[in-house]
C-alpha positions in Angstrom: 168.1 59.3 49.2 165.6 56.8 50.7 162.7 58.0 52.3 161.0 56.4 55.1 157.9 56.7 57.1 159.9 56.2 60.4 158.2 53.6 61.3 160.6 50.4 63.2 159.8 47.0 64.5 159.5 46.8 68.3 159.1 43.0 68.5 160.5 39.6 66.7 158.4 38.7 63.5 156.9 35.8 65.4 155.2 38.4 67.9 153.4 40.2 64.7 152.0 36.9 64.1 151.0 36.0 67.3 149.6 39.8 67.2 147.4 39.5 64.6 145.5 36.3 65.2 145.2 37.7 68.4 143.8 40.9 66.5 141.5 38.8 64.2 139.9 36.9 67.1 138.9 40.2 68.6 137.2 41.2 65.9 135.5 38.0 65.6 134.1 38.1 69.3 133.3 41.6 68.7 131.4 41.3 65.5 129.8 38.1 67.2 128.8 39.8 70.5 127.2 42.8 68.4 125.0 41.0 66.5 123.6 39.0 69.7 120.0 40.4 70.8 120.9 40.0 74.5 120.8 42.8 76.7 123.0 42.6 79.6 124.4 44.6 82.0 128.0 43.5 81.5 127.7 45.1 77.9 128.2 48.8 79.8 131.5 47.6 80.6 133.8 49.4 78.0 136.2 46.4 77.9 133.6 44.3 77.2 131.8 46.5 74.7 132.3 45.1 71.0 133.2 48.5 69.7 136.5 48.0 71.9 136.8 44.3 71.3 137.1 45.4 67.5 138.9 48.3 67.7 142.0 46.5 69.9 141.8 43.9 67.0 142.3 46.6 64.4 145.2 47.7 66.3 146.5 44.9 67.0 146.2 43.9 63.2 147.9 46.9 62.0 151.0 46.9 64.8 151.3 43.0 63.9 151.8 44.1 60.6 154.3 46.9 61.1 156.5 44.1 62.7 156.3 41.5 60.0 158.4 44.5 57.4 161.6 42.5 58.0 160.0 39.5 56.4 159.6 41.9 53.3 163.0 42.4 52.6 
């Protein structure tokens, strides 16, 4: 008997791609935008906050992944 996490793609392989450079390039502004000394106003904006900006990337990273497990078999 197989056991299985229960986890299933949602999306075509190509999407998990597109996903995860999408991901990466969050985290990139994020890290960026957090190491800049700048204090302005439109960093109170929580969708602009780099704590967001990375954590959608990981997200996205992580879902990306789940929908590239048909390229593993």
């Amino acid at each position: 008997m197989k056991k299985s996490l229960g986890i299933d793609v949602m999306f075509p392989w190509e999407y998990g791609i597109i996903m995860i450079i999408i991901g990466i390039i969050f985290i990139i502004l994020g890290n960026r935008q957090s190491k800049s000394a700048d204090d302005v106003n439109i960093d109170k904006i929580p969708l602009t906050r780099p704590t967001t900006k990375i954590m959608i990337g990981g997200v996205l990273i992580v879902v990306g992944s789940i929908q590239l497990f048909p390229l593993i078999k």
